[in-house]
C-alpha positions as CSV (number, residue, x, y, z in Angstrom):
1,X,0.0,0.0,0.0
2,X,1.0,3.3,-1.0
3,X,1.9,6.1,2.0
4,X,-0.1,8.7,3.3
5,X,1.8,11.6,1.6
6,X,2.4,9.5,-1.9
7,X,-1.0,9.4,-2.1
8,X,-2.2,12.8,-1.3
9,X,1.1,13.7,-4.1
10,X,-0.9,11.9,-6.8
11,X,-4.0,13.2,-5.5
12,X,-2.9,16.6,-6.2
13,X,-1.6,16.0,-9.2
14,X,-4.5,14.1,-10.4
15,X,-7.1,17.1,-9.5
16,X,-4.2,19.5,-11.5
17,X,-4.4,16.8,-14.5
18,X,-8.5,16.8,-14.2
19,X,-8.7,21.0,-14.0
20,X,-6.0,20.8,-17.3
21,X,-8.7,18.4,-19.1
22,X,-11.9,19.9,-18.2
23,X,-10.3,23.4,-19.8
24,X,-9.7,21.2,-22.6
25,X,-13.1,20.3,-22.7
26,X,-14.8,24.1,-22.2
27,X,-12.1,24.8,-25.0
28,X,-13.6,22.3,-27.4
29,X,-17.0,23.1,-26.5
30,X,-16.3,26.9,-27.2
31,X,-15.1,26.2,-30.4
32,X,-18.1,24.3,-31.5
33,X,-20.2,27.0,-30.4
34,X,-18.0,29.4,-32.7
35,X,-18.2,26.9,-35.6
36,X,-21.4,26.1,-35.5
37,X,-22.6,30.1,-35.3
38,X,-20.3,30.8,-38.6
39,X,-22.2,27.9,-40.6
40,X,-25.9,29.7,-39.2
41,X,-24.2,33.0,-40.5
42,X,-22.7,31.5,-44.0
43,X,-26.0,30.3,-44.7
44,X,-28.3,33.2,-43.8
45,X,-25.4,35.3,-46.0
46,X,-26.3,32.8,-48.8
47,X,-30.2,33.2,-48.3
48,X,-29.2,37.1,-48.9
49,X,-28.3,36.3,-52.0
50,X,-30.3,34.6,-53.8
51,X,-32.7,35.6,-56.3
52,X,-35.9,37.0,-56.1
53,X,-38.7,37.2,-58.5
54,X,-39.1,41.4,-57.9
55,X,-35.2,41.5,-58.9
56,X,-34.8,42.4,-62.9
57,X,-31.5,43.6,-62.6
58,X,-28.5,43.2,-64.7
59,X,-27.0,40.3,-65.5
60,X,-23.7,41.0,-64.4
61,X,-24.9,41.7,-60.7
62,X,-27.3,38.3,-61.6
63,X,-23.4,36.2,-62.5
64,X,-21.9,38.2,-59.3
65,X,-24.7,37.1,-57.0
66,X,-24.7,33.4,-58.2
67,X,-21.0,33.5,-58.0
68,X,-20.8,34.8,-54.4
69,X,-23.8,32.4,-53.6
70,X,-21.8,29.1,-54.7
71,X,-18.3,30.4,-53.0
72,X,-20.9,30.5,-49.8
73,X,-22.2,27.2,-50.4
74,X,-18.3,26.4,-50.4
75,X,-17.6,27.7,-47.4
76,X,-20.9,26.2,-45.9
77,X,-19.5,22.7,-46.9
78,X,-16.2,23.7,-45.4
79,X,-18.2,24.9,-42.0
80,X,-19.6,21.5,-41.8
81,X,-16.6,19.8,-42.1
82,X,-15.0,22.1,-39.7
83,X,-18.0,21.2,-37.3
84,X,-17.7,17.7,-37.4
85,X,-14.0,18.0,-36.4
86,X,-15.2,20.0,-33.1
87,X,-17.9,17.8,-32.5
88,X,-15.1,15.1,-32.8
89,X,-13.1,16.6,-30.6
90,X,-15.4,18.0,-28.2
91,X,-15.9,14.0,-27.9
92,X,-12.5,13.4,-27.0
93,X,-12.2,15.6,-24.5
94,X,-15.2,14.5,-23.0
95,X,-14.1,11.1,-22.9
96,X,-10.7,12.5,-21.1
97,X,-12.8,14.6,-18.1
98,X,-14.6,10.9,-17.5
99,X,-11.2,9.7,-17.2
100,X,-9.9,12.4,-15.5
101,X,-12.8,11.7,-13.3
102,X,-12.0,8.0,-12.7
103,X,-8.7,8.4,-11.9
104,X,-9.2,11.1,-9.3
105,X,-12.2,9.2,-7.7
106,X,-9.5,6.3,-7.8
107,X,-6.6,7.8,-5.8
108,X,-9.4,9.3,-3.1
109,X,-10.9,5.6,-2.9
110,X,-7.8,4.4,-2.2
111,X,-6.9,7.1,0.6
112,X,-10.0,6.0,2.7
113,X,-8.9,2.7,2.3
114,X,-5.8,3.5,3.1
115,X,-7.3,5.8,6.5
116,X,-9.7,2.6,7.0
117,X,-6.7,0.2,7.1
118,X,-4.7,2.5,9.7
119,X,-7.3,2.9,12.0
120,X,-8.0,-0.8,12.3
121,X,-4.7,-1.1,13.0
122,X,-4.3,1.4,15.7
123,X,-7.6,-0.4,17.3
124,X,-5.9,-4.3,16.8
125,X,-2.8,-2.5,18.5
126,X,-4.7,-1.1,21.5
127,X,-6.7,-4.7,21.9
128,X,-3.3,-6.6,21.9
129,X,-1.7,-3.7,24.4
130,X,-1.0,-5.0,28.1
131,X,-4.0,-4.2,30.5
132,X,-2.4,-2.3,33.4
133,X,-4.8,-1.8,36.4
134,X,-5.0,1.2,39.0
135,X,-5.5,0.9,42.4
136,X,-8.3,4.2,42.7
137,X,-8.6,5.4,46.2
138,X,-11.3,7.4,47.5
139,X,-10.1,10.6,48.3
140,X,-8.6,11.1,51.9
């Protein structure tokens, strides 16, 4: 069995190690958020765009505005793409705050075993200690 102080050592750095992942985790989560708020604002850009009935316009602006509409829809695909790798990663770091978890909830199970183990042995020490009796007197 491991010491007292090794233990609370590898508590400490097992919280540390648990703080470092779950700021992984917010950091995933974050970016996401940020990926998944430019894809809602390359699409509503692309919605801008396209043509209405009311619009007899030139052509030119007509070729510009189809143009700028299929470079969105490009960077639309790309946005998805990008969101798929947070949503990827955002996995993986939630995967590594459960283990984070685990490992911390490990090393704290094994310090109240640890306590459990050297208080039953303080009490089998005091059973097997000599009895030594007092003669009390009344006071004189």
């Amino acid at each position: 069995m491991a010491s007292p102080k090794r233990l609370e050592r590898l508590l400490r750095v097992r919280t540390l190690q648990l703080g470092q992942v779950q700021g992984q985790e917010a950091t995933a989560a974050a970016k996401l958020t940020q990926e998944t708020q430019l894809s809602a604002r390359i699409t509503a850009l692309a919605d801008n765009i396209t043509p209405r009935a009311a619009d007899t316009g030139f052509a030119a602006s007509m070729a510009a505005a189809a143009y700028y509409r299929d470079r969105l829809h490009g960077s639309a695909q790309a946005a998805q793409g990008r969101i798929a790798q947070a949503e990827a990663g955002l996995a993986r770091a939630q995967e590594a705050t459960r283990e984070a978890r685990r490992d911390q909830s490990a090393i704290e199970k094994l310090m109240v075993r640890a306590e459990a183990q050297a208080a039953l042995k303080e009490l089998r020490a005091m059973e097997d200690a000599p009895v030594f009796k007092r003669n009390r007197h009344d006071p004189c």
